[in-house]
N, CA, C and O atoms as a CHARMM CRD file, in Angstrom:
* protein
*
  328
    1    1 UNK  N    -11.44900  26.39900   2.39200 PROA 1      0.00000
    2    1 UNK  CA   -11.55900  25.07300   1.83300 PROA 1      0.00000
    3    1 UNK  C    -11.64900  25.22800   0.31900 PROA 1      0.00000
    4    1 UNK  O    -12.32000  26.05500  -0.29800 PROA 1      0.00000
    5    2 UNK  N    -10.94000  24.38800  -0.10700 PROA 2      0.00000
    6    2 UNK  CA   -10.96700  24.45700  -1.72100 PROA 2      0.00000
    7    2 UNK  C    -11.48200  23.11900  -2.56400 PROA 2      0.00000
    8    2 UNK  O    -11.14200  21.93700  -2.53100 PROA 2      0.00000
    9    3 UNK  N    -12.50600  23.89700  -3.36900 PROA 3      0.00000
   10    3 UNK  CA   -13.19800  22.72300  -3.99200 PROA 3      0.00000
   11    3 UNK  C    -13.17400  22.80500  -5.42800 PROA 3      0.00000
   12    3 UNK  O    -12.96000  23.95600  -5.80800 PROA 3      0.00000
   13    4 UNK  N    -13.35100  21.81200  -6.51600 PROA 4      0.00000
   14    4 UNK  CA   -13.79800  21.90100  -7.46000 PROA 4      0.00000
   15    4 UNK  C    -14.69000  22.81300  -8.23200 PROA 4      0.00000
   16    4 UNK  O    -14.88800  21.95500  -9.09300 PROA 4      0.00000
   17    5 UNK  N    -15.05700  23.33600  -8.45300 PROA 5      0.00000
   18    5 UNK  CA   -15.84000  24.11600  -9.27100 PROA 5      0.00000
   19    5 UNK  C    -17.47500  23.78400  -9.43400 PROA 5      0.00000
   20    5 UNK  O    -18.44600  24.52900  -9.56300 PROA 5      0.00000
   21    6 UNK  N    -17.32600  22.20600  -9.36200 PROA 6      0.00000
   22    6 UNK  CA   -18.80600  21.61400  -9.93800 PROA 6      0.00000
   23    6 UNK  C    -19.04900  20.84000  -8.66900 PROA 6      0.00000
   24    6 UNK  O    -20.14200  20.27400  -8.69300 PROA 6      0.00000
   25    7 UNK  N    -18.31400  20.63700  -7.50400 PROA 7      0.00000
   26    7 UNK  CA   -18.35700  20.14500  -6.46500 PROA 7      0.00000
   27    7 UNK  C    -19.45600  20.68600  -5.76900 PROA 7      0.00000
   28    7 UNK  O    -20.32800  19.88200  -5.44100 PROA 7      0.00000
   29    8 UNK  N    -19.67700  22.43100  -5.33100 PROA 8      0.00000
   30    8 UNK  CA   -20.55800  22.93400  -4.76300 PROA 8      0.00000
   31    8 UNK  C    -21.92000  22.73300  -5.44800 PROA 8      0.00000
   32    8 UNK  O    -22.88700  22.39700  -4.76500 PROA 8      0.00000
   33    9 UNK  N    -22.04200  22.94500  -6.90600 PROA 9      0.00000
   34    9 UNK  CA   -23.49300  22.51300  -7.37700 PROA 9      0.00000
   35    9 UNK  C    -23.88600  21.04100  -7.24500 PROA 9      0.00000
   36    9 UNK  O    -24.98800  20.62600  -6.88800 PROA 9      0.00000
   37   10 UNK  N    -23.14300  20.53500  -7.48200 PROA 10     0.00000
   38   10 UNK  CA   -23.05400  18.67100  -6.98800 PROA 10     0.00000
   39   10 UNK  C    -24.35500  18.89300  -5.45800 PROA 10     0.00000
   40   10 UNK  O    -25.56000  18.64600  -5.40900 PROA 10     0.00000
   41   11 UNK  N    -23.45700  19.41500  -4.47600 PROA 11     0.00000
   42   11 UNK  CA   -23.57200  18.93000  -3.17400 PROA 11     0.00000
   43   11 UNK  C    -25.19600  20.13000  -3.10800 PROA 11     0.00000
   44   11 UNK  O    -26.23200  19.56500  -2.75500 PROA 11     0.00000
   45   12 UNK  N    -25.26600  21.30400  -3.36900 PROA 12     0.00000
   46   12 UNK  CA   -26.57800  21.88500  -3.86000 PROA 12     0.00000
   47   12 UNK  C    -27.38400  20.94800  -3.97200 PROA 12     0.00000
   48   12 UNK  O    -27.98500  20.52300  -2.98500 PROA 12     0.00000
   49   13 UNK  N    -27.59600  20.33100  -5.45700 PROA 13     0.00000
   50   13 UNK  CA   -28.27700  19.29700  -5.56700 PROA 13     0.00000
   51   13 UNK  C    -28.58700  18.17200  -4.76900 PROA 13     0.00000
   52   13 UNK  O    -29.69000  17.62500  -4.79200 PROA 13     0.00000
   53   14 UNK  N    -27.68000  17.83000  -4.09400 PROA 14     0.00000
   54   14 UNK  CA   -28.22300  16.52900  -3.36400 PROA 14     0.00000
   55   14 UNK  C    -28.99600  17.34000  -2.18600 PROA 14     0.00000
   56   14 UNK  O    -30.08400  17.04800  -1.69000 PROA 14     0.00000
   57   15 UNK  N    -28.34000  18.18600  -1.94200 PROA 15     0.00000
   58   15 UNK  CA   -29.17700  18.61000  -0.74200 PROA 15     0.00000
   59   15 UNK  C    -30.32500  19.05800  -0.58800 PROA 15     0.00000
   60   15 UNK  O    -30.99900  18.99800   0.44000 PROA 15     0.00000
   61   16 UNK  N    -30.70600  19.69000  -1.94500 PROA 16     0.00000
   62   16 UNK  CA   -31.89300  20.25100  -2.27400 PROA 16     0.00000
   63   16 UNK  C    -32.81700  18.91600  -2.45400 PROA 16     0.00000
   64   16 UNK  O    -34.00000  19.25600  -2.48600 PROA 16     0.00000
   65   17 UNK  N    -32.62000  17.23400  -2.60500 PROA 17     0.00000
   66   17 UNK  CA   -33.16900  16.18300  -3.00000 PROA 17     0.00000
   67   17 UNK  C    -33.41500  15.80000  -1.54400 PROA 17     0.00000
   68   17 UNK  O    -34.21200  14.98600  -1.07600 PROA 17     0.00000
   69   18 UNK  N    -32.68600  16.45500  -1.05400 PROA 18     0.00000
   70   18 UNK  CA   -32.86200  15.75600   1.06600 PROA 18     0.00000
   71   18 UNK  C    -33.81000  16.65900   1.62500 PROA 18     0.00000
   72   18 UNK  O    -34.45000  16.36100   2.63400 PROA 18     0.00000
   73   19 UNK  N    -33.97600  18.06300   0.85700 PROA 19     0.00000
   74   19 UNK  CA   -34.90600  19.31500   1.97000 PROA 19     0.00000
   75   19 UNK  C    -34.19700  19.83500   2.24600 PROA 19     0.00000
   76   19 UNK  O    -34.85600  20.59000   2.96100 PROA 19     0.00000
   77   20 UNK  N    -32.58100  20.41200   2.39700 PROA 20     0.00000
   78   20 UNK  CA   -31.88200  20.74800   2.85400 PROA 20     0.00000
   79   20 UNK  C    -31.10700  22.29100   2.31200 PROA 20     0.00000
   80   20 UNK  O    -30.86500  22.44800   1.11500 PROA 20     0.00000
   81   21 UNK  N    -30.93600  22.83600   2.83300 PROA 21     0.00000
   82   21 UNK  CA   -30.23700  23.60400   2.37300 PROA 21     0.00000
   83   21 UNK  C    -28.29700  23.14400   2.60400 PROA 21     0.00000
   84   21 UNK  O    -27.86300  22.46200   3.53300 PROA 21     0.00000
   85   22 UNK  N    -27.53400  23.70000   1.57800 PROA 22     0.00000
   86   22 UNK  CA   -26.17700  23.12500   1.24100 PROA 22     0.00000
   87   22 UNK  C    -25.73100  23.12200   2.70300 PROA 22     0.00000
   88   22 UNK  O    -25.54800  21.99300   3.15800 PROA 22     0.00000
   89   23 UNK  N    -25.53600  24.04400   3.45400 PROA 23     0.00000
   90   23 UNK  CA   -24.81200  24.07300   4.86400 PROA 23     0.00000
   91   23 UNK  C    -25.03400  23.14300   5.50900 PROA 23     0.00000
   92   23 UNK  O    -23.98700  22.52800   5.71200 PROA 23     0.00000
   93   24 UNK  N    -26.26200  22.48100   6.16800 PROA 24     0.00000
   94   24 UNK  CA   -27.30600  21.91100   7.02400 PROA 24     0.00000
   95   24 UNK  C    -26.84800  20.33500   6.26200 PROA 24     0.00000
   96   24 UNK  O    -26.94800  19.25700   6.84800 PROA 24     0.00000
   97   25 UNK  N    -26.43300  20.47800   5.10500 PROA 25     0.00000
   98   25 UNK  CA   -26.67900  18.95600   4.49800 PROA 25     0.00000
   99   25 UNK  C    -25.06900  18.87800   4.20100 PROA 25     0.00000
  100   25 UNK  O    -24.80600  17.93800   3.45000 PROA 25     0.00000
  101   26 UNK  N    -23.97700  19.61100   4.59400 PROA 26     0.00000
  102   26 UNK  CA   -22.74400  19.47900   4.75400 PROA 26     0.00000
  103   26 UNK  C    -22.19400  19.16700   6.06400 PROA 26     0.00000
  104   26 UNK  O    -21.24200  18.42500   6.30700 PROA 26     0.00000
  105   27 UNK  N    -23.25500  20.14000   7.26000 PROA 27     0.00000
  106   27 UNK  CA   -22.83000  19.92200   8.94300 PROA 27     0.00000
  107   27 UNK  C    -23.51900  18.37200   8.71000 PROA 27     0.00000
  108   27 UNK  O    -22.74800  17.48500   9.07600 PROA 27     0.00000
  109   28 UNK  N    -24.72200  17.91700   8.21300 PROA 28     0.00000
  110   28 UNK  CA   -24.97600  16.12800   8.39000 PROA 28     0.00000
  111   28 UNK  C    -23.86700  15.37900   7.74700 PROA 28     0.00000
  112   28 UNK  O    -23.72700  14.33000   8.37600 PROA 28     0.00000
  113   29 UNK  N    -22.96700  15.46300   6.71000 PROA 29     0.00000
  114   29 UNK  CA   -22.28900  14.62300   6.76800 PROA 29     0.00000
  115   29 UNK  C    -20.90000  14.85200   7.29200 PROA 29     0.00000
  116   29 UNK  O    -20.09500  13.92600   7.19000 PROA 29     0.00000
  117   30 UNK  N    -20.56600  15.88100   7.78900 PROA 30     0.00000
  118   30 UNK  CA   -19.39200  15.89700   8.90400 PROA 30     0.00000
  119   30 UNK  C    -19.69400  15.55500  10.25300 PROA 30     0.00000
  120   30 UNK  O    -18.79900  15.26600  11.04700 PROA 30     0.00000
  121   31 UNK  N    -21.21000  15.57300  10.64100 PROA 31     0.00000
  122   31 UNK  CA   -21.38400  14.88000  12.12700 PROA 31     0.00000
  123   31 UNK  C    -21.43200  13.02400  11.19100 PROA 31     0.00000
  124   31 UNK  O    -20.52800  12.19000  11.15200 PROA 31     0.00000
  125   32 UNK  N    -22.31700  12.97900  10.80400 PROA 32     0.00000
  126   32 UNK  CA   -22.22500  11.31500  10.42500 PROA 32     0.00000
  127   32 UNK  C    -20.87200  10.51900  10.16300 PROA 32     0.00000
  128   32 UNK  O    -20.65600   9.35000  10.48300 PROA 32     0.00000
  129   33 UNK  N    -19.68300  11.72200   9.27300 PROA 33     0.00000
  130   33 UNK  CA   -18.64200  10.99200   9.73500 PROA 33     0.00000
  131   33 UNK  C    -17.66100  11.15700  11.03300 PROA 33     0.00000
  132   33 UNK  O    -16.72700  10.37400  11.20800 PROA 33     0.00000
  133   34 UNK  N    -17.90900  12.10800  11.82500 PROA 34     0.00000
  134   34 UNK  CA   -17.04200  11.83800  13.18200 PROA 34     0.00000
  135   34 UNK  C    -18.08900  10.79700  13.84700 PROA 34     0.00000
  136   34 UNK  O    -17.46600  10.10200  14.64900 PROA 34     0.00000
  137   35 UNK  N    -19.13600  10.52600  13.81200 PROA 35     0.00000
  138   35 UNK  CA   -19.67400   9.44500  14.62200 PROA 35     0.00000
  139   35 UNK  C    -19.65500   8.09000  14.52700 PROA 35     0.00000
  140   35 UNK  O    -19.68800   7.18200  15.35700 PROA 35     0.00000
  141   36 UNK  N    -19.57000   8.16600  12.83000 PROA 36     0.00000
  142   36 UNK  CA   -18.50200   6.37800  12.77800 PROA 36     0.00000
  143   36 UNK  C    -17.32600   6.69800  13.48700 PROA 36     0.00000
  144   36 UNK  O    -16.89600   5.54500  13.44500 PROA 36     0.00000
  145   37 UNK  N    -16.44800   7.30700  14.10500 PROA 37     0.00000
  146   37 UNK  CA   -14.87800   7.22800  14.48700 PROA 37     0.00000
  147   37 UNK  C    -14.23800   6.49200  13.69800 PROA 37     0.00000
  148   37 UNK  O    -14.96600   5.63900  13.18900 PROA 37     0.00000
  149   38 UNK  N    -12.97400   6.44500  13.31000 PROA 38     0.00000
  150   38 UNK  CA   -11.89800   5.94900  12.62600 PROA 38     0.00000
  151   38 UNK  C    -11.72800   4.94700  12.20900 PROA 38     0.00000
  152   38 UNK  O    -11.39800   4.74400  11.04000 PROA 38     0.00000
  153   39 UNK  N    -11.99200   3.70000  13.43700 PROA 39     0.00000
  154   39 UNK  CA   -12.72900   2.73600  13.15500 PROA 39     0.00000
  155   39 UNK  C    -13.17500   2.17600  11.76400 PROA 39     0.00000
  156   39 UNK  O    -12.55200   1.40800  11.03000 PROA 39     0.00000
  157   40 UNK  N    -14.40000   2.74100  11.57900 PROA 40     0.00000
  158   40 UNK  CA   -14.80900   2.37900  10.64600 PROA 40     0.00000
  159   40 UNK  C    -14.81100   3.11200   9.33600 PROA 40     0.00000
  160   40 UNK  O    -15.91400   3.63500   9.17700 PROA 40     0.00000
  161   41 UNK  N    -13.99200   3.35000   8.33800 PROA 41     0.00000
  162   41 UNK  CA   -13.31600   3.80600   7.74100 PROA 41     0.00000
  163   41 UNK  C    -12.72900   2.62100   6.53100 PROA 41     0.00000
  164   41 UNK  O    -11.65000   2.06500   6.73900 PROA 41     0.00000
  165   42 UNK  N    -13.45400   2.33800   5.40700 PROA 42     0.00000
  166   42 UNK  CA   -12.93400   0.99300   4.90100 PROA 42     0.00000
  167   42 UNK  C    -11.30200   1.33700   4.32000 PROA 42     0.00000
  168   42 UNK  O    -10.91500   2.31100   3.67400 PROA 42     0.00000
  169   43 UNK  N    -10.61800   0.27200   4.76700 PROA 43     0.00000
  170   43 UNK  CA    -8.99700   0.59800   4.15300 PROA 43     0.00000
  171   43 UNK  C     -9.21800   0.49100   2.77700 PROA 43     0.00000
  172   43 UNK  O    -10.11200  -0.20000   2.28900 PROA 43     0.00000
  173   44 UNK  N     -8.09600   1.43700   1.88700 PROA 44     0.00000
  174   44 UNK  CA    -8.28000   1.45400   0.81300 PROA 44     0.00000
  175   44 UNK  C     -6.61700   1.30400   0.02500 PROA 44     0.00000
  176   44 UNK  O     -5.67500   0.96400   0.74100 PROA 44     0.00000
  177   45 UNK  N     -6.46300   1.50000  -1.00500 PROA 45     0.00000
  178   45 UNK  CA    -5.18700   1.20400  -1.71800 PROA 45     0.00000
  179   45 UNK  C     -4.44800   3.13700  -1.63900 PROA 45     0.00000
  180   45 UNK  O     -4.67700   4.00900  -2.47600 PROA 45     0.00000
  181   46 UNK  N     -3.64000   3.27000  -0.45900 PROA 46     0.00000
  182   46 UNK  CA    -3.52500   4.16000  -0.78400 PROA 46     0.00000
  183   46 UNK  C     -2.25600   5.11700  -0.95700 PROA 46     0.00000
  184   46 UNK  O     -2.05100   6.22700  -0.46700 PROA 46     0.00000
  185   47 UNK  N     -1.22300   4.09900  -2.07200 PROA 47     0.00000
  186   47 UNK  CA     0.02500   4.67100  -2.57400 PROA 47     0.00000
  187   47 UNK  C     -0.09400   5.17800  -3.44400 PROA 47     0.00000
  188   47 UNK  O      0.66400   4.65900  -4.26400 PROA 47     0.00000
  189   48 UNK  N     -0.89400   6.37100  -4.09200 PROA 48     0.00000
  190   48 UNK  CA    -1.00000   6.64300  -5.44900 PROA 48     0.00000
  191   48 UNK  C      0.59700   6.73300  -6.65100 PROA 48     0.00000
  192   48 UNK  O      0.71900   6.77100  -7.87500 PROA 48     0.00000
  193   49 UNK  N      1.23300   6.73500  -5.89500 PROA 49     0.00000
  194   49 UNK  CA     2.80700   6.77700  -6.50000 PROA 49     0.00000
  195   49 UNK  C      3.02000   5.57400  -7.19700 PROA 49     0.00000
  196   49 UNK  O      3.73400   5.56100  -8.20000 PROA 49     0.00000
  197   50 UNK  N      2.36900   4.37800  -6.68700 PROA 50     0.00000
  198   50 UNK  CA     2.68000   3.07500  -7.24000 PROA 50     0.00000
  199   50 UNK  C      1.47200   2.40000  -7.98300 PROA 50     0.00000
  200   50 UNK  O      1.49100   1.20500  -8.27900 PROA 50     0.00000
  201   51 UNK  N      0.27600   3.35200  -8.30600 PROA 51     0.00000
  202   51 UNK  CA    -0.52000   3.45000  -9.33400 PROA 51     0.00000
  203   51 UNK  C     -0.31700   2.65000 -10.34100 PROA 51     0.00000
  204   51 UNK  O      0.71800   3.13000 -10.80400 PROA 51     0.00000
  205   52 UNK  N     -0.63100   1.61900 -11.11000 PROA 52     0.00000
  206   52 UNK  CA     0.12600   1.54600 -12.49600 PROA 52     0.00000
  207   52 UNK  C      1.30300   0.98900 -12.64200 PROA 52     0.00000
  208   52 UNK  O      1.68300   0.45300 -13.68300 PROA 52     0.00000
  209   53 UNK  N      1.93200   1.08100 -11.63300 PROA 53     0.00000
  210   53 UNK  CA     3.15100   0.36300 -11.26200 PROA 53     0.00000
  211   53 UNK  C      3.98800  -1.23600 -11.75800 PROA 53     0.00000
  212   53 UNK  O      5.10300  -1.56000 -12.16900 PROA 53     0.00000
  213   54 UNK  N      2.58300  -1.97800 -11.39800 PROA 54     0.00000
  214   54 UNK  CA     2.52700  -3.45000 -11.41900 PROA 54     0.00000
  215   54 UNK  C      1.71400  -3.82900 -12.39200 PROA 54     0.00000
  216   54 UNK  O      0.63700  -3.29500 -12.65700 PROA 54     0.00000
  217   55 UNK  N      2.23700  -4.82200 -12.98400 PROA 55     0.00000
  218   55 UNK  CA     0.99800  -5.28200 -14.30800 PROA 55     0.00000
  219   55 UNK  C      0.21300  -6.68100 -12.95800 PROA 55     0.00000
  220   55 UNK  O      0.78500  -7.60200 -12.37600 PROA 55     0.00000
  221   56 UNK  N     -1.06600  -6.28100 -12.92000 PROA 56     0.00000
  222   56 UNK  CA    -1.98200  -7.15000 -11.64200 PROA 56     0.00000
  223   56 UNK  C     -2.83900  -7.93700 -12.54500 PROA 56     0.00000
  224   56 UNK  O     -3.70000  -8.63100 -12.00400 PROA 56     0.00000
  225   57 UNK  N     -2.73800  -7.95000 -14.02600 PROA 57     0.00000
  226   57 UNK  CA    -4.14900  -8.90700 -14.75800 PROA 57     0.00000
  227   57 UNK  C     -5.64800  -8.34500 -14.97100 PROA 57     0.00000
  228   57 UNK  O     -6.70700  -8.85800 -15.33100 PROA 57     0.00000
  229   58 UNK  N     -5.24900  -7.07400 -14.58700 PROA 58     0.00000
  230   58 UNK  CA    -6.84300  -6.54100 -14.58900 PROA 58     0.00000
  231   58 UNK  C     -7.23400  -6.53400 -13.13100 PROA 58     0.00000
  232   58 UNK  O     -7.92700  -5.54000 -12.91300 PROA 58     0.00000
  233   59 UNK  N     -7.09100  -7.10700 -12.28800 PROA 59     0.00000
  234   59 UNK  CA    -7.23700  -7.05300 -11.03700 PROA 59     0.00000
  235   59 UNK  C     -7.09800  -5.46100  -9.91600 PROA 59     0.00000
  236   59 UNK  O     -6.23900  -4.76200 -10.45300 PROA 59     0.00000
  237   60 UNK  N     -7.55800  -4.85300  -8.82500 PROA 60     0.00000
  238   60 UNK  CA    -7.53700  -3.82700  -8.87300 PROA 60     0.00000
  239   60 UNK  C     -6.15900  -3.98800  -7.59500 PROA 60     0.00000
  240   60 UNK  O     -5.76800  -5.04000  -7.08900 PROA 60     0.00000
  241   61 UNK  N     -5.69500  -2.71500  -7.35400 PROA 61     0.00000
  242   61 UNK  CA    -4.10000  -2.93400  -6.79400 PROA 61     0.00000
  243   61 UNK  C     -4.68700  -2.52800  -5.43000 PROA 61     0.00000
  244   61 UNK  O     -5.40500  -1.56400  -5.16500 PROA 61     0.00000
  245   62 UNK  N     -4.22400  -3.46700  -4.65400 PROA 62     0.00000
  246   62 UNK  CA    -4.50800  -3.67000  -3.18000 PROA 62     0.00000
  247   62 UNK  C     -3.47800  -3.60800  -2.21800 PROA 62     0.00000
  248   62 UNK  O     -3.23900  -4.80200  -2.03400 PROA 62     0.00000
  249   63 UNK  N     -2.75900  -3.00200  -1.52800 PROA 63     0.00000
  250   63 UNK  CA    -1.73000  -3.04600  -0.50600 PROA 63     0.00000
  251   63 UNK  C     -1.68600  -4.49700  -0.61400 PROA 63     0.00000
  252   63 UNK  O     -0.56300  -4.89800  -0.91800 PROA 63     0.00000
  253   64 UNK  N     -2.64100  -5.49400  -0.44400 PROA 64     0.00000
  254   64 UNK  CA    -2.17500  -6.82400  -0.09400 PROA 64     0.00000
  255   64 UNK  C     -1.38100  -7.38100  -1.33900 PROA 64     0.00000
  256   64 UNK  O     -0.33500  -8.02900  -1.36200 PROA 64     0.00000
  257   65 UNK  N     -2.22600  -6.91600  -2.41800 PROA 65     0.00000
  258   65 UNK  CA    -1.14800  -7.85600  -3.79100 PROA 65     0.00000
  259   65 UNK  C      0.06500  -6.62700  -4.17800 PROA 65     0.00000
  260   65 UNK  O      0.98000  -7.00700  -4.90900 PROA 65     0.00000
  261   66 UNK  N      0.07800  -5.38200  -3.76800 PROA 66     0.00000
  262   66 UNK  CA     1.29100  -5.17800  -4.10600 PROA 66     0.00000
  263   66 UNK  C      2.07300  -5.38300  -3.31800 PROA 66     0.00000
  264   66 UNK  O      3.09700  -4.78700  -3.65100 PROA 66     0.00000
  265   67 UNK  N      2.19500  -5.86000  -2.49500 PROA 67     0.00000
  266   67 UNK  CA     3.23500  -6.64400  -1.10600 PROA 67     0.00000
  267   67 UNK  C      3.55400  -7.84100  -1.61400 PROA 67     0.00000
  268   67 UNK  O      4.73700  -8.18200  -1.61100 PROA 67     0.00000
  269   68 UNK  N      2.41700  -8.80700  -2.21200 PROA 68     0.00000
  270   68 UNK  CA     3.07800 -10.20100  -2.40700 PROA 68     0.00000
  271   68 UNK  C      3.60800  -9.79400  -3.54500 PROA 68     0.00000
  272   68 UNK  O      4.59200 -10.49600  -3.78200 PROA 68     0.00000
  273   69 UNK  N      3.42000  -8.92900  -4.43700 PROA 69     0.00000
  274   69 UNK  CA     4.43500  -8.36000  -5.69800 PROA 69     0.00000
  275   69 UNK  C      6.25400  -8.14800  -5.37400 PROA 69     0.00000
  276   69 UNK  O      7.22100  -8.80700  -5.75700 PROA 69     0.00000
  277   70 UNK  N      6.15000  -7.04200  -4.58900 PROA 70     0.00000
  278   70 UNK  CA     7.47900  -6.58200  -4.28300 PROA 70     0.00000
  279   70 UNK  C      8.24000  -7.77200  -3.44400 PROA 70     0.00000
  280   70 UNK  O      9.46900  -7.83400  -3.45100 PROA 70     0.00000
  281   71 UNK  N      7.38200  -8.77300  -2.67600 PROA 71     0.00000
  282   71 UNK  CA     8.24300  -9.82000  -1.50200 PROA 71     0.00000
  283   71 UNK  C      8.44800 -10.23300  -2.61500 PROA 71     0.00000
  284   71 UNK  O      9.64600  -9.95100  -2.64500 PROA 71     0.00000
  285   72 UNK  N      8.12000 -10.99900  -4.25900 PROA 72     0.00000
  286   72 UNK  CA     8.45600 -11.87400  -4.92800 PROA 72     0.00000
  287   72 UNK  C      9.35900 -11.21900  -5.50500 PROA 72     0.00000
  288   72 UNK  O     10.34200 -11.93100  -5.71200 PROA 72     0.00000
  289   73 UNK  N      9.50300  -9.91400  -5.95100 PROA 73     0.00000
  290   73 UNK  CA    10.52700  -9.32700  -6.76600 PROA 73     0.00000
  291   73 UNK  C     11.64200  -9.31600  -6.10300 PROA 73     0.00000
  292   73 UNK  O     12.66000  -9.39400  -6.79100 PROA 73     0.00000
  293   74 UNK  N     11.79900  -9.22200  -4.65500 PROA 74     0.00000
  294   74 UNK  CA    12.62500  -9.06900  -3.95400 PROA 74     0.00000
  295   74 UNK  C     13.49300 -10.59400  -3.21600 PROA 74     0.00000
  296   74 UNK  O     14.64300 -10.70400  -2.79100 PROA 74     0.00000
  297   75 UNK  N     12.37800 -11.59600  -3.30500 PROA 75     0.00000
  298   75 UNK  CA    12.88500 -12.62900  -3.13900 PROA 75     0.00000
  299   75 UNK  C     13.72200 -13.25900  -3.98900 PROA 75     0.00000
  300   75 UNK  O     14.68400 -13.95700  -3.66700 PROA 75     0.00000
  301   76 UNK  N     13.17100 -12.88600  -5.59200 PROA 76     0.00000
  302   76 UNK  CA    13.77900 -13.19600  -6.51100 PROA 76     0.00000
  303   76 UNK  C     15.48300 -12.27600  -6.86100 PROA 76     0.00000
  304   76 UNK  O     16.50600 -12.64100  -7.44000 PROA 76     0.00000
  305   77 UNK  N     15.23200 -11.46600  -6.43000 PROA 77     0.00000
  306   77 UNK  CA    16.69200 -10.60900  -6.37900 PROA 77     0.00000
  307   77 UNK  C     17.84700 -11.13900  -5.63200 PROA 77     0.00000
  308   77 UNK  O     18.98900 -11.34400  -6.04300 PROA 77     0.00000
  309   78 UNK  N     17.37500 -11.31100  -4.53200 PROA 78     0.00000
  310   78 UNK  CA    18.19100 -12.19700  -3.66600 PROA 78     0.00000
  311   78 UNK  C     18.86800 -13.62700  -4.01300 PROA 78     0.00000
  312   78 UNK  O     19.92000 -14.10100  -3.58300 PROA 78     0.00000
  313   79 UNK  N     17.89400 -14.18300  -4.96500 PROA 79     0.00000
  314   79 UNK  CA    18.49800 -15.60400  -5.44600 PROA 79     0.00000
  315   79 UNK  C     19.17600 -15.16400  -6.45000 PROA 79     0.00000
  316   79 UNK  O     19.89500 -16.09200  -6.82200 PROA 79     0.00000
  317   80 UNK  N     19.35200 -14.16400  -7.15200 PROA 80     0.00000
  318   80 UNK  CA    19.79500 -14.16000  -8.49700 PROA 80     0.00000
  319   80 UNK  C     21.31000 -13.00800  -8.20700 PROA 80     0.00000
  320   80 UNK  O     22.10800 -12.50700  -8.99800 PROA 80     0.00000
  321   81 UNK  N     21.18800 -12.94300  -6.84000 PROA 81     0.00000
  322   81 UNK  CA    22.58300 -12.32900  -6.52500 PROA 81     0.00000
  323   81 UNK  C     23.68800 -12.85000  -5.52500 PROA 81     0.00000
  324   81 UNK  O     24.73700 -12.30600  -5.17800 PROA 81     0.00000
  325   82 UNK  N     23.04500 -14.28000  -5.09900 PROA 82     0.00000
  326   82 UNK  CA    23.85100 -15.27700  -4.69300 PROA 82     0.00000
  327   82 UNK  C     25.21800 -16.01800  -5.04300 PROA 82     0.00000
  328   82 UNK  O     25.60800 -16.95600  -4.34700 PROA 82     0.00000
């Protein structure tokens, strides 16, 4: 497994704030996340390719508004090649 550099002292620390030693406080959050199942998993924005892509207003880029983005760009293509 490959990590960051500052990742392992990161996770040290927290664990050492729980009582834990790093292993013991790494097996708790790989059982805590197979026991949510998949399920619950919040969806997130995750085309990083289309990053930056869209000017959104400051707004943060959501699968949902870059969809009504591209249907309008695309709707608009269509009329303008009629």
């Amino acid at each position: 497994m490959r990590l960051t550099p500052e990742l392992p002292a990161k996770a040290e620390a927290q664990a050492a704030q729980l009582g834990l030693d790093r292993a013991a406080y790494v097996r708790g959050l790989i059982e805590q996340d197979l026991k949510g199942g998949p399920g619950n998993v919040p969806r997130q924005f995750a085309s990083e390719d289309l990053v930056g892509a869209f000017r959104l207003g400051g707004q943060h880029a959501t699968n949902r508004r870059i969809r009504k983005i591209l249907q309008k760009r695309i709707l608009s293509a269509r009329e303008s090649h009629r």
